[in-house]
Gaussian input, Z-matrix of N, CA and C with variables (Angstrom, degrees):
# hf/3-21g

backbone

0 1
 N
 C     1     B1
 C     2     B2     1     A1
 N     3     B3     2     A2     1     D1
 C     4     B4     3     A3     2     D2
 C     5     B5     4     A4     3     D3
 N     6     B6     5     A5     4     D4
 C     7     B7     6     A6     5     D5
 C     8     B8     7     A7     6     D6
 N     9     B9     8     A8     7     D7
 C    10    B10     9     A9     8     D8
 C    11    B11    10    A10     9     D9
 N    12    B12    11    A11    10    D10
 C    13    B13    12    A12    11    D11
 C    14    B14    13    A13    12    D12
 N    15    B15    14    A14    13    D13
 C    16    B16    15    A15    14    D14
 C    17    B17    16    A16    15    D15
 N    18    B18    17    A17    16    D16
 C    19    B19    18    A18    17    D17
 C    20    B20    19    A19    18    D18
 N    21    B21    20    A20    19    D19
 C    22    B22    21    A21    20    D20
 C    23    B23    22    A22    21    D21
 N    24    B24    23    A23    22    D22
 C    25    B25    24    A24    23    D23
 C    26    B26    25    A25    24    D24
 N    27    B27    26    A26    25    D25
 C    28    B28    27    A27    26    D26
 C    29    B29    28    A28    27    D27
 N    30    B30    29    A29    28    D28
 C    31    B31    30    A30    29    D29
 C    32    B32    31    A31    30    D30
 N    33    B33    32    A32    31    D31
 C    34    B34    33    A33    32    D32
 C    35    B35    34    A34    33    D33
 N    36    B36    35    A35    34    D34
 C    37    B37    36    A36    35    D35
 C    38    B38    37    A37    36    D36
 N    39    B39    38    A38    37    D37
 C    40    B40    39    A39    38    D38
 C    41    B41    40    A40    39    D39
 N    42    B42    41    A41    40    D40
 C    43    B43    42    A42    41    D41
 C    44    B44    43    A43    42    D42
 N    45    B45    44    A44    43    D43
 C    46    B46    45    A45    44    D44
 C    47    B47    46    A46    45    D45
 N    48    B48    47    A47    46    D46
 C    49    B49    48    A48    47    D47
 C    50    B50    49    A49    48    D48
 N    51    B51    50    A50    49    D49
 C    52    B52    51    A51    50    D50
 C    53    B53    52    A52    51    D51
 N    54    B54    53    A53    52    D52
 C    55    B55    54    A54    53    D53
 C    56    B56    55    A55    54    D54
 N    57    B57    56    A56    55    D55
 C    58    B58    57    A57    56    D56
 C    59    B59    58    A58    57    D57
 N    60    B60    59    A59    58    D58
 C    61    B61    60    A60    59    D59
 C    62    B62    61    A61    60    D60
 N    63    B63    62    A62    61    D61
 C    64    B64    63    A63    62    D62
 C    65    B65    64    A64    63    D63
 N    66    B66    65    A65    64    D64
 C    67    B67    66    A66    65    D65
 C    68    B68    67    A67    66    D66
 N    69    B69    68    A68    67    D67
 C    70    B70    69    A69    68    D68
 C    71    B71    70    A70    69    D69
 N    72    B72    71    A71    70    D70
 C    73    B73    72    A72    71    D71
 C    74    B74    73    A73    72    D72
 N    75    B75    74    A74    73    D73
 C    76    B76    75    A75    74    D74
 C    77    B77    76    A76    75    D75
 N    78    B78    77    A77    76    D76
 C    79    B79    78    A78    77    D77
 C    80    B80    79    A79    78    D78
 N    81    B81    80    A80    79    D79
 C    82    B82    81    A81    80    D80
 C    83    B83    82    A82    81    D81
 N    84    B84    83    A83    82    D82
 C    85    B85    84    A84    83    D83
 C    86    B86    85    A85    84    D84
 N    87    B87    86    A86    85    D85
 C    88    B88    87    A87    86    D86
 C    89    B89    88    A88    87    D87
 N    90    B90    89    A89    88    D88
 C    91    B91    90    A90    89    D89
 C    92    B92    91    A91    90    D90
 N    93    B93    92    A92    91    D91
 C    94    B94    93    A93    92    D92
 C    95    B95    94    A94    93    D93
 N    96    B96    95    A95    94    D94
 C    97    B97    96    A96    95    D95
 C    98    B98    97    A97    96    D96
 N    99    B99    98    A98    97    D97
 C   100   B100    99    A99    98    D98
 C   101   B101   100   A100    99    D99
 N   102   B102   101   A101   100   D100
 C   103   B103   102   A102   101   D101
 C   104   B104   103   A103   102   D102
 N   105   B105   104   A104   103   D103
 C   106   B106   105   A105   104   D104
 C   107   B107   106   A106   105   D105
 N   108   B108   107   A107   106   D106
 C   109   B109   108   A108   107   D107
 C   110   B110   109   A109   108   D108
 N   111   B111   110   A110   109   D109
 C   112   B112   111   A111   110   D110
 C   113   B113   112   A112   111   D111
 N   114   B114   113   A113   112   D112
 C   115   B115   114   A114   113   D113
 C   116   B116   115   A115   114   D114
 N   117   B117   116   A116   115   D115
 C   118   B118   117   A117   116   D116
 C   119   B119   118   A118   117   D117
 N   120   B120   119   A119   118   D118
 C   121   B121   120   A120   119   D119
 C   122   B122   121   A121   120   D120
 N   123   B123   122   A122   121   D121
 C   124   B124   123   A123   122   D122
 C   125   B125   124   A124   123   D123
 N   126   B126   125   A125   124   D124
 C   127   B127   126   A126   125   D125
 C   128   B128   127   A127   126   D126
 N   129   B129   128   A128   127   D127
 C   130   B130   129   A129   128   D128
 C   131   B131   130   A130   129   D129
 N   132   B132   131   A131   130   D130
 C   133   B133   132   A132   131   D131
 C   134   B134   133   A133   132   D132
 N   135   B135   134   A134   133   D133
 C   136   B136   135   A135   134   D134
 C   137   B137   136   A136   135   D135
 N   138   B138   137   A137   136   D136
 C   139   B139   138   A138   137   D137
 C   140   B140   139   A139   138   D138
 N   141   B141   140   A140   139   D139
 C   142   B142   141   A141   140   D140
 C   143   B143   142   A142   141   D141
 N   144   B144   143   A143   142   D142
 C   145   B145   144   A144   143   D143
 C   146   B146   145   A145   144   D144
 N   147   B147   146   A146   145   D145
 C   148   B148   147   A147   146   D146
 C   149   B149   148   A148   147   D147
 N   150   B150   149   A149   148   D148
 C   151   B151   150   A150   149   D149
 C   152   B152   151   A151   150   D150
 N   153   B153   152   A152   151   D151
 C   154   B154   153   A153   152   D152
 C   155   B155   154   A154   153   D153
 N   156   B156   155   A155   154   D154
 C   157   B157   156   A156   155   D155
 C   158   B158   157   A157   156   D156
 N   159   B159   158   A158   157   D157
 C   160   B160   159   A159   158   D158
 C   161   B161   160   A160   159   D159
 N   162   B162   161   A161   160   D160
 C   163   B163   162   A162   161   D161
 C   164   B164   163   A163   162   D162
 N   165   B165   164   A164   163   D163
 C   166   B166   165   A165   164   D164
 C   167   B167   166   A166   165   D165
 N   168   B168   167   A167   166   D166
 C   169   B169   168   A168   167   D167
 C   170   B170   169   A169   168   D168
 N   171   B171   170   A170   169   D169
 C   172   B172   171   A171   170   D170
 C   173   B173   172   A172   171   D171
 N   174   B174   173   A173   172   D172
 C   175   B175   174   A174   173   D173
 C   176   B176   175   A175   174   D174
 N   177   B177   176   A176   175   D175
 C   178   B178   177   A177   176   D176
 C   179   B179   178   A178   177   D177
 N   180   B180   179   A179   178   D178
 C   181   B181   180   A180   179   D179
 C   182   B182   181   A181   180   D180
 N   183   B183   182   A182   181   D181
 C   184   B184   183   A183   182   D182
 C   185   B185   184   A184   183   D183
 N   186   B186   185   A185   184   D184
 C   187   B187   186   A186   185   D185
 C   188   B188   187   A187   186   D186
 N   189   B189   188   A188   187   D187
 C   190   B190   189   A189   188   D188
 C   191   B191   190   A190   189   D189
 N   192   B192   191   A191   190   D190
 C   193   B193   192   A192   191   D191
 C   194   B194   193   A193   192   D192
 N   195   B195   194   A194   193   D193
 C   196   B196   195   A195   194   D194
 C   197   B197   196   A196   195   D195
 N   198   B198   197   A197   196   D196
 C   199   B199   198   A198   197   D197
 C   200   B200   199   A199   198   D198
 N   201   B201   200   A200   199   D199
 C   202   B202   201   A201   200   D200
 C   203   B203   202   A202   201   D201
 N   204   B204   203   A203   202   D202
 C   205   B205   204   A204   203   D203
 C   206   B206   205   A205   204   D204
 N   207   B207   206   A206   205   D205
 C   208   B208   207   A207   206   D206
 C   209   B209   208   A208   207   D207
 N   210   B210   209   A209   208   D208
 C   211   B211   210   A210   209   D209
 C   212   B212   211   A211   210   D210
 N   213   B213   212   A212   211   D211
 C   214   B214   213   A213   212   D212
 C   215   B215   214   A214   213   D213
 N   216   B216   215   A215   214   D214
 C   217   B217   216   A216   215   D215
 C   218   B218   217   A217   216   D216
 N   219   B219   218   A218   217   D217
 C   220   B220   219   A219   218   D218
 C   221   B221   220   A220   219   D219
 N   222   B222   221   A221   220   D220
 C   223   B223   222   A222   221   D221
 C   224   B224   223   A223   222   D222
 N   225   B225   224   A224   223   D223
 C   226   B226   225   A225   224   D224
 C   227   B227   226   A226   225   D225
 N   228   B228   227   A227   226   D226
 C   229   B229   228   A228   227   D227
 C   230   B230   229   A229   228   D228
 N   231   B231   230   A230   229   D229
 C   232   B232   231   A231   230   D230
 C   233   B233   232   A232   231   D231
 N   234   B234   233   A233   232   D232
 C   235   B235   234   A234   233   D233
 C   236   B236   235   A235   234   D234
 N   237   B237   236   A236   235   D235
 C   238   B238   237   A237   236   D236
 C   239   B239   238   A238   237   D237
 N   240   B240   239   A239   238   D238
 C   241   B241   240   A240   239   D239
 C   242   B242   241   A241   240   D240
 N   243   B243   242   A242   241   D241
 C   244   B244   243   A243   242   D242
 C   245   B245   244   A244   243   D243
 N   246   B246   245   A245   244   D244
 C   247   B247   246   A246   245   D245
 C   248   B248   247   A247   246   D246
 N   249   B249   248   A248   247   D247
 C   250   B250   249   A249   248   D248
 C   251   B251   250   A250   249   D249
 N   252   B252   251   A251   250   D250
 C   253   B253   252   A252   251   D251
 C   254   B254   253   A253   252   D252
 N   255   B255   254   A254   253   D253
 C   256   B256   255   A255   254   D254
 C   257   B257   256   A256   255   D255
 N   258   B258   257   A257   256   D256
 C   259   B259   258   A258   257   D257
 C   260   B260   259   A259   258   D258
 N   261   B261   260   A260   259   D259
 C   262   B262   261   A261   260   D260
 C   263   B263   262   A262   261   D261
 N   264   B264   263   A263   262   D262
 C   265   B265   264   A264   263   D263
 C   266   B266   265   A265   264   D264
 N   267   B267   266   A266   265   D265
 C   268   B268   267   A267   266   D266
 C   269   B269   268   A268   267   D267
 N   270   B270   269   A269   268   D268
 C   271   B271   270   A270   269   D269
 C   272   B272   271   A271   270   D270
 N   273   B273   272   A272   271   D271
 C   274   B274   273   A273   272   D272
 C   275   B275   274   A274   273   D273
 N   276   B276   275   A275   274   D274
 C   277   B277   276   A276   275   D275
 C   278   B278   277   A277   276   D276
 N   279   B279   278   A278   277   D277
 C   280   B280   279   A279   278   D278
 C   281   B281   280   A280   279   D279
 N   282   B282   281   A281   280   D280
 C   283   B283   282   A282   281   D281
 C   284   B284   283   A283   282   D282
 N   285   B285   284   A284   283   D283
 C   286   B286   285   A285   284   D284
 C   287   B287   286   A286   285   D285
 N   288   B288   287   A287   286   D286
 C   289   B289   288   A288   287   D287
 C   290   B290   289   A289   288   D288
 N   291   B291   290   A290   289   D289
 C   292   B292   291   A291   290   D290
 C   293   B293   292   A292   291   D291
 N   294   B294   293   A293   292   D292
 C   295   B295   294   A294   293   D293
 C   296   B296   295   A295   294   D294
 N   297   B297   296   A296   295   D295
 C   298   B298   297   A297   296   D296
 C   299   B299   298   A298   297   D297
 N   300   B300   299   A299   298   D298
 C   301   B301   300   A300   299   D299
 C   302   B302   301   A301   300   D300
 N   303   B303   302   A302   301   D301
 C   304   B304   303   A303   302   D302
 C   305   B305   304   A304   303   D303
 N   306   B306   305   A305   304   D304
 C   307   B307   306   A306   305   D305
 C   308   B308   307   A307   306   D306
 N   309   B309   308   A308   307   D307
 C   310   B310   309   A309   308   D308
 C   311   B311   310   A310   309   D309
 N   312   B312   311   A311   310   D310
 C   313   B313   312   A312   311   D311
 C   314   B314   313   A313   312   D312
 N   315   B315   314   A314   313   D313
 C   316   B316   315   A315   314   D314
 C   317   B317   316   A316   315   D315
 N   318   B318   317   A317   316   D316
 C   319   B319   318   A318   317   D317
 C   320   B320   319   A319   318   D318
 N   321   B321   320   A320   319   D319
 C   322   B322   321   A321   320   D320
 C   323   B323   322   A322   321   D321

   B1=1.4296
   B2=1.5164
   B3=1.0916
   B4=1.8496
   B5=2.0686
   B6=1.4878
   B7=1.6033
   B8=1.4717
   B9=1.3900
   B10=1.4831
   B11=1.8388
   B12=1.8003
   B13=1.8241
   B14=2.0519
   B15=1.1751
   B16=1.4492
   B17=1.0153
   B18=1.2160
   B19=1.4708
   B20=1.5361
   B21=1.7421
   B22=1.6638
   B23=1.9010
   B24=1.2836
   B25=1.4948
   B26=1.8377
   B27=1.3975
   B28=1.7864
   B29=1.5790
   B30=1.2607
   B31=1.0383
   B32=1.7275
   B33=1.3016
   B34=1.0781
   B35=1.7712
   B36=1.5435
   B37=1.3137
   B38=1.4965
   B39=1.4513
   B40=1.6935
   B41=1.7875
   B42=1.4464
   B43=1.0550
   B44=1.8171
   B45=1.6772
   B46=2.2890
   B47=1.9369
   B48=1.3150
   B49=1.4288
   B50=1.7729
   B51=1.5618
   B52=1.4117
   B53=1.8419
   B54=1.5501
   B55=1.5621
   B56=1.7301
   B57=1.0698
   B58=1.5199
   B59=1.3729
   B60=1.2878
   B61=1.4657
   B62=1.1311
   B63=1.7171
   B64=1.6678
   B65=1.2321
   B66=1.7930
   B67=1.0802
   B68=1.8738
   B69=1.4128
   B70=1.1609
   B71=1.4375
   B72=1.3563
   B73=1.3704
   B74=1.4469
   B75=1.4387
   B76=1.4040
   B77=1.7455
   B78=1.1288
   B79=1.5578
   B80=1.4810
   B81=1.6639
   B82=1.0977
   B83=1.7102
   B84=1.0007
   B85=1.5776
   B86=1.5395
   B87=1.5795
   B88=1.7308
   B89=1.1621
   B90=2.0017
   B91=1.5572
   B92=1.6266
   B93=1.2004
   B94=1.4010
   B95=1.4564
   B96=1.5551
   B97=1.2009
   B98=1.4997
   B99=1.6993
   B100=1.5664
   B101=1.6377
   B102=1.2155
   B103=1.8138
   B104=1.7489
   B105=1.2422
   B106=1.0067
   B107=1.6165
   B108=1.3632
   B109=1.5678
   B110=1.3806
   B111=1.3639
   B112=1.1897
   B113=1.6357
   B114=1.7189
   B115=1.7953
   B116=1.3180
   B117=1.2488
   B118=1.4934
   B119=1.1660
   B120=1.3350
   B121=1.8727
   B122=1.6509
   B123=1.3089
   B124=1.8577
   B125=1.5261
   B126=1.2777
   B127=1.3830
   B128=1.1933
   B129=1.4439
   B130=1.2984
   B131=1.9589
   B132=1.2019
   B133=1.5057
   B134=1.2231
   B135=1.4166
   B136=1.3351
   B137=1.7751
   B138=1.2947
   B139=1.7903
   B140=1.4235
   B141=1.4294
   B142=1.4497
   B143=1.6987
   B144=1.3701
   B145=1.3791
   B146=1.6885
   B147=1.0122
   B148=2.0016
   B149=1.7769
   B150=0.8821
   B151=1.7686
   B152=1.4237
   B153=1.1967
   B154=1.2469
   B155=1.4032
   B156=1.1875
   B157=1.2593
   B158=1.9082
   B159=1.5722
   B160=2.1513
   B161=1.5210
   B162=0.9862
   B163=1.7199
   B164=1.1240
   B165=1.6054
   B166=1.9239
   B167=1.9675
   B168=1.4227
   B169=1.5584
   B170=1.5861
   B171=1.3210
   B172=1.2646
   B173=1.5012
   B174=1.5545
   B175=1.3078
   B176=1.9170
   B177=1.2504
   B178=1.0983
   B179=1.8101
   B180=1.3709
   B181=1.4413
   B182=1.5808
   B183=1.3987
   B184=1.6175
   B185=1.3993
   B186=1.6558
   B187=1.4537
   B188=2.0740
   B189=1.6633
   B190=1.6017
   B191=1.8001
   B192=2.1220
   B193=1.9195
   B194=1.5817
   B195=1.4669
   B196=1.2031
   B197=1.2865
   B198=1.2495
   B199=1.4193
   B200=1.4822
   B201=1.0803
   B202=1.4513
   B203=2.1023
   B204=1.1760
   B205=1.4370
   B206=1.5603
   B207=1.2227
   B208=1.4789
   B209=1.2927
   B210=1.5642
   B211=1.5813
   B212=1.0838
   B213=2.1026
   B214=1.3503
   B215=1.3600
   B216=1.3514
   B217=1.4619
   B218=1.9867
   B219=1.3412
   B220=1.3537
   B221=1.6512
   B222=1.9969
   B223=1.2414
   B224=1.6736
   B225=1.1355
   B226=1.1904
   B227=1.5199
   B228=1.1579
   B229=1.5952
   B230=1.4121
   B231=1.8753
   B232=1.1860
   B233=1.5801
   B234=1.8066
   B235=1.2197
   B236=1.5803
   B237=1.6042
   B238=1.7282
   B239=1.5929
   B240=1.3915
   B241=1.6810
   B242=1.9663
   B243=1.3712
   B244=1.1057
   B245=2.1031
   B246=0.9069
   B247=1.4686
   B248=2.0269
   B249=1.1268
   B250=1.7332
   B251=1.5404
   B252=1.7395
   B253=0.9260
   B254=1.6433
   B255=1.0972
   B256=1.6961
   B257=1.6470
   B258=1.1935
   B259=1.4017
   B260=1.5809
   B261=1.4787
   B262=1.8471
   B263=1.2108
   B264=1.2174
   B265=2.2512
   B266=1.4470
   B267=1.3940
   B268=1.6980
   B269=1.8880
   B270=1.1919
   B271=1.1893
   B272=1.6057
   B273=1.2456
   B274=1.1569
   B275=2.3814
   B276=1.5806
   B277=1.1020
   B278=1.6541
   B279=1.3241
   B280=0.7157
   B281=1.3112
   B282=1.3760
   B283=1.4887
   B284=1.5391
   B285=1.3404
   B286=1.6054
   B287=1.5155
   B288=0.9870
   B289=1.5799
   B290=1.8431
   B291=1.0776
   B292=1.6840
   B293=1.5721
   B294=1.2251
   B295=1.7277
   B296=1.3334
   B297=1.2739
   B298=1.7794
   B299=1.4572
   B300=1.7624
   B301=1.7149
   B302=1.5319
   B303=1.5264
   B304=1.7250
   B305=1.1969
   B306=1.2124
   B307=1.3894
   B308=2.2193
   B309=0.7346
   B310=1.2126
   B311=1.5933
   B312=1.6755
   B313=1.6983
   B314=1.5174
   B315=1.4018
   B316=1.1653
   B317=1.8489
   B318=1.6217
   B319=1.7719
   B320=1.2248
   B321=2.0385
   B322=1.0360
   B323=1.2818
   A1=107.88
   A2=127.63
   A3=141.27
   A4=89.05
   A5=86.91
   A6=89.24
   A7=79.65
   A8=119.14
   A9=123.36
   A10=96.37
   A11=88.71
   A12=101.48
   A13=80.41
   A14=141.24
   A15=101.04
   A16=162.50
   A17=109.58
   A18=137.35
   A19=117.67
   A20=104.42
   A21=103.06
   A22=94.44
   A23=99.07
   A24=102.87
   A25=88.47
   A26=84.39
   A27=110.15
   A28=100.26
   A29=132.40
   A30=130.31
   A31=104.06
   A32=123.08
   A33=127.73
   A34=120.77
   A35=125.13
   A36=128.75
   A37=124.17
   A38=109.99
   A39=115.30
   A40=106.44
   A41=118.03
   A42=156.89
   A43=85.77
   A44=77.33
   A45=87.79
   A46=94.82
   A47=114.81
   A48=123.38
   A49=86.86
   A50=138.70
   A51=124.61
   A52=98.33
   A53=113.42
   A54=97.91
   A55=105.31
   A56=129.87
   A57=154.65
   A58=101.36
   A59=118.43
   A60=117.48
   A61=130.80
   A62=96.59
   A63=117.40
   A64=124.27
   A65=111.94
   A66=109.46
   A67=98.58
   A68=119.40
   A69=127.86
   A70=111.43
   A71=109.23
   A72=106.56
   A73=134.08
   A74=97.30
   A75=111.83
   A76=117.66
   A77=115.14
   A78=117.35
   A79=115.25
   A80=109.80
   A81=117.32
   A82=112.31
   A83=125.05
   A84=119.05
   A85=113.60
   A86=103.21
   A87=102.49
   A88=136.68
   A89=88.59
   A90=136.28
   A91=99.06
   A92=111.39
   A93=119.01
   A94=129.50
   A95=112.04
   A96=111.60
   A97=116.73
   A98=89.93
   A99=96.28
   A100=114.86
   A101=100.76
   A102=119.09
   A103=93.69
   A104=112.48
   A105=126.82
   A106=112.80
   A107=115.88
   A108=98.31
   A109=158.05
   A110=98.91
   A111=104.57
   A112=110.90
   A113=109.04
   A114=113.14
   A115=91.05
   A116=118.20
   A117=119.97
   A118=103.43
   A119=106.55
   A120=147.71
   A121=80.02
   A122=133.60
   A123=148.08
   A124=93.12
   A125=129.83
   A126=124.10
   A127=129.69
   A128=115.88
   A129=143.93
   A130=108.81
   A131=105.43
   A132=108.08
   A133=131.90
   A134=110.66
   A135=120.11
   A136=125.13
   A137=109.40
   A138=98.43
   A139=123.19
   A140=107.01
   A141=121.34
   A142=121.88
   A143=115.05
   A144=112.83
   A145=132.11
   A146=114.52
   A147=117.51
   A148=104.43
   A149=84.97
   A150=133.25
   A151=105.87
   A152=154.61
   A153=125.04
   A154=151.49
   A155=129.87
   A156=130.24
   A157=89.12
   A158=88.46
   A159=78.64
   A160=105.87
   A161=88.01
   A162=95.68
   A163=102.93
   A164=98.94
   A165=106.50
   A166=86.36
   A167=90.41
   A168=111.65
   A169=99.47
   A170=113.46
   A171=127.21
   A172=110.85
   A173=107.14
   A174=144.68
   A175=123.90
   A176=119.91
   A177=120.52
   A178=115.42
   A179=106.90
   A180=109.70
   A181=108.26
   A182=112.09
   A183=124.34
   A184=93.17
   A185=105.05
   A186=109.80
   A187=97.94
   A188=96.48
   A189=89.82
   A190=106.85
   A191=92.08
   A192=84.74
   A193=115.86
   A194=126.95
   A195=141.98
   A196=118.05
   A197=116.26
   A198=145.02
   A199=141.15
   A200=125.22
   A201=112.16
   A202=91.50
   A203=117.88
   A204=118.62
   A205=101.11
   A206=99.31
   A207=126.49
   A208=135.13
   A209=97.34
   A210=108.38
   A211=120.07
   A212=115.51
   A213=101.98
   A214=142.82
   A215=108.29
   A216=88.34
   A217=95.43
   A218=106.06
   A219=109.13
   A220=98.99
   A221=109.03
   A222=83.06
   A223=117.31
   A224=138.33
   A225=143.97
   A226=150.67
   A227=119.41
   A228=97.48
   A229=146.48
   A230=103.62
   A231=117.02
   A232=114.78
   A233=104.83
   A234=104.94
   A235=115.27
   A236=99.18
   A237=99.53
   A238=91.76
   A239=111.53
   A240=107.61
   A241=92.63
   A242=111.14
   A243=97.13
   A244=99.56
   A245=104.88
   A246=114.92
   A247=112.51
   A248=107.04
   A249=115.48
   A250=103.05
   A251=125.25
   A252=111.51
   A253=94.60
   A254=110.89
   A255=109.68
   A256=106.36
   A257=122.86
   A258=130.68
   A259=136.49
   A260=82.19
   A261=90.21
   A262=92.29
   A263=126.67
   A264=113.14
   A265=86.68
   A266=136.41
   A267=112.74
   A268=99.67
   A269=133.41
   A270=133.47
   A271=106.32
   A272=113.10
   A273=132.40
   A274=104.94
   A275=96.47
   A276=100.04
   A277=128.85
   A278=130.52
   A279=140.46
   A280=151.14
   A281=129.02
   A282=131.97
   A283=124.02
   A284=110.37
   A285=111.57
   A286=85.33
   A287=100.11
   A288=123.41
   A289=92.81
   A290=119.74
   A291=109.65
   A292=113.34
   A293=114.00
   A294=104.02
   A295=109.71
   A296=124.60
   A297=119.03
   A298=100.83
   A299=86.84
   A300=111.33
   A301=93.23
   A302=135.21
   A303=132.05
   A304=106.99
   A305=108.21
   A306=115.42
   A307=95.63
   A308=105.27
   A309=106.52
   A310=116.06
   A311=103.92
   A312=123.46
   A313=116.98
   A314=128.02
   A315=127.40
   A316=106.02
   A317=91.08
   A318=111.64
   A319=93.49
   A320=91.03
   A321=126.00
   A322=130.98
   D1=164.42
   D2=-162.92
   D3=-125.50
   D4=129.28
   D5=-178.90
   D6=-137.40
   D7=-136.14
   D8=-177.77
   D9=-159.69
   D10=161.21
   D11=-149.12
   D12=-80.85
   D13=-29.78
   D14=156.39
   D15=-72.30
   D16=5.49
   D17=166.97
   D18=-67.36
   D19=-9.77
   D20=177.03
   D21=-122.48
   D22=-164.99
   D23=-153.65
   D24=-92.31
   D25=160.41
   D26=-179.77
   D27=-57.26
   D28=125.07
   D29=179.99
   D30=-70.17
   D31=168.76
   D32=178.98
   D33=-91.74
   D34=127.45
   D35=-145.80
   D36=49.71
   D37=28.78
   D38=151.03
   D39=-55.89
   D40=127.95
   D41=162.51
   D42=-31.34
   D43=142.04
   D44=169.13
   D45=-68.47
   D46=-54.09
   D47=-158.64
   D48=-56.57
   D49=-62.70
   D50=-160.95
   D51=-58.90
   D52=-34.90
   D53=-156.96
   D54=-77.16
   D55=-6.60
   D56=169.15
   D57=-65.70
   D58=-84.66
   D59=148.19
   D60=23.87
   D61=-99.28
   D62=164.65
   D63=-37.26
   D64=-46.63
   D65=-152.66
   D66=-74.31
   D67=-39.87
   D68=-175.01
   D69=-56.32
   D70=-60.56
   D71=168.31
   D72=-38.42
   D73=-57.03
   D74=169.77
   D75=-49.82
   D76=-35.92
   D77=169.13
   D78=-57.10
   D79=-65.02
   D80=173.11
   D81=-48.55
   D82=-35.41
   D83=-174.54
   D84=-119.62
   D85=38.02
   D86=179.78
   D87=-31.07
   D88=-58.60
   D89=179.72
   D90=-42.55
   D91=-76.49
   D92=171.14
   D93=-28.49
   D94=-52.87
   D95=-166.62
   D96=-81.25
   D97=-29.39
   D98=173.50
   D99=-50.97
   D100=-59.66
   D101=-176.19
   D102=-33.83
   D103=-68.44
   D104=-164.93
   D105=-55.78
   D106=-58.32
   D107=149.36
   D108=-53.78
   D109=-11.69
   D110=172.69
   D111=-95.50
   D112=-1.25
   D113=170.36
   D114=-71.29
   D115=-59.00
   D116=-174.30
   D117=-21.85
   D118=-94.77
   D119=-165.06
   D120=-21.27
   D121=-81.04
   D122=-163.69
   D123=-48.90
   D124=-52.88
   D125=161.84
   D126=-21.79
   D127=-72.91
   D128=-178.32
   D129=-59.49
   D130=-47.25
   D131=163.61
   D132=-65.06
   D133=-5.96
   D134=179.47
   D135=-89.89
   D136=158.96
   D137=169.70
   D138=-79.81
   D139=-7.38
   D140=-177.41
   D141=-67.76
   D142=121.43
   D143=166.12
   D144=-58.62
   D145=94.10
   D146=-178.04
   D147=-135.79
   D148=157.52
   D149=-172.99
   D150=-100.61
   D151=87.39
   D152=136.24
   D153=-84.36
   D154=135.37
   D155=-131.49
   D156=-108.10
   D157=130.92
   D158=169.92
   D159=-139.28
   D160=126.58
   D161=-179.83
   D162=-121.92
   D163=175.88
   D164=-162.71
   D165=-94.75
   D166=-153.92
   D167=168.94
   D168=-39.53
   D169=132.13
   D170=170.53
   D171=-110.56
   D172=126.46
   D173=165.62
   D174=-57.04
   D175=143.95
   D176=162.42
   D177=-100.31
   D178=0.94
   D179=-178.55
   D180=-69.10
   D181=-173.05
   D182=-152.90
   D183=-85.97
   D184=-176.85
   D185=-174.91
   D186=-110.15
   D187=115.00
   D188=-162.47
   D189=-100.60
   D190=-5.81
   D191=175.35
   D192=86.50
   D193=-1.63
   D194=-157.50
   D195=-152.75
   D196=70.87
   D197=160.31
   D198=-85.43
   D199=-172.67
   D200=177.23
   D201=-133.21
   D202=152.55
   D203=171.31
   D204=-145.41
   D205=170.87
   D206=-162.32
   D207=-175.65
   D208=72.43
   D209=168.24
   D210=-32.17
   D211=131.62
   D212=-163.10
   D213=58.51
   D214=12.16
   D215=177.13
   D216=-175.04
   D217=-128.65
   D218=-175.02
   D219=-148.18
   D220=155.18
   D221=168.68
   D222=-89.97
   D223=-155.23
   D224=117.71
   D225=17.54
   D226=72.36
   D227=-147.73
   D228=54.42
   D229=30.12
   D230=-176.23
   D231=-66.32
   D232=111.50
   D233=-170.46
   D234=-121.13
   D235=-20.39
   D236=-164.62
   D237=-153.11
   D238=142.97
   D239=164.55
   D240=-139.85
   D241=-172.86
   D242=170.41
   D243=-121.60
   D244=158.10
   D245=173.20
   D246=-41.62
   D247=-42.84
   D248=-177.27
   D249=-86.69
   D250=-11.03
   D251=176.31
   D252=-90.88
   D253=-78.70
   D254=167.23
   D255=8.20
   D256=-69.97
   D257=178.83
   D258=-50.20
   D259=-26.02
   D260=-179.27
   D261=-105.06
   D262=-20.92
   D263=176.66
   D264=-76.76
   D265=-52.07
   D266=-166.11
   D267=-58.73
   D268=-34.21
   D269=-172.50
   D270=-61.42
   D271=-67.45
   D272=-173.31
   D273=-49.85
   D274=-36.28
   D275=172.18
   D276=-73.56
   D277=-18.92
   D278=153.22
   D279=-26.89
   D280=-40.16
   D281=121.11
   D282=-90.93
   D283=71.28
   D284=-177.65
   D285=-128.28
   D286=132.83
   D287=-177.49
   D288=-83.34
   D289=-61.58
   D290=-171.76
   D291=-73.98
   D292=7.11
   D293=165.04
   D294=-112.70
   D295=11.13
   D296=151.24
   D297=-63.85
   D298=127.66
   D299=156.98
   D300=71.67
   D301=25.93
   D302=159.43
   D303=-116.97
   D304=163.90
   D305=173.73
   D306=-100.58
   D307=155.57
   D308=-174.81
   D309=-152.06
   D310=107.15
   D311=-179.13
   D312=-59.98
   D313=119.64
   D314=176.03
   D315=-132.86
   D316=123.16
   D317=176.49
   D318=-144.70
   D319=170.74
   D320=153.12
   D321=-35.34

């Protein structure tokens, strides 16, 4: 499933300028993120095996295969991915034994 990379925790040595960022964003899109955590949260209570996938701002650019991921968490200055990349990390995630039951950050 596709949630979004604030919905998981501040990665560790995120930039003052990304956590500013977040925080703004995150205001502007509370509504959202909440919803979205609480898919999580019903996730997580469940017996069901899932993946959720969180990416930052999503892109209309190509699929280039060259990302950053992060079990549990987010990477780095996750700021931009593109939509076709998004697609091949959920692919690529798919038989990964350590992203059952994580949410898992994918950027630039």
């Amino acid at each position: 499933m596709v949630s979004a990379v604030p919905v998981g925790p501040v990665p560790a040595g995120e930039p003052l300028v990304d956590r500013v960022a977040r925080k703004a964003v995150g205001a502007v899109l509370a509504e959202v993120y909440a919803d979205l955590a609480r898919m999580e949260a019903a996730l997580e209570r469940s017996a069901t095996d899932w993946t959720s996938v969180r990416p930052p701002k999503l892109t209309d650019g190509p699929c280039t295969g060259t990302y950053r991921k992060a079990v549990g968490g987010a990477p780095v200055s996750s700021r931009a991915i593109s939509r076709a990349d998004v697609a091949h990390a959920m692919l690529g995630l798919i038989d990964d034994p350590a992203a059952v039951k994580q949410g898992v950050g994918v950027a630039y």
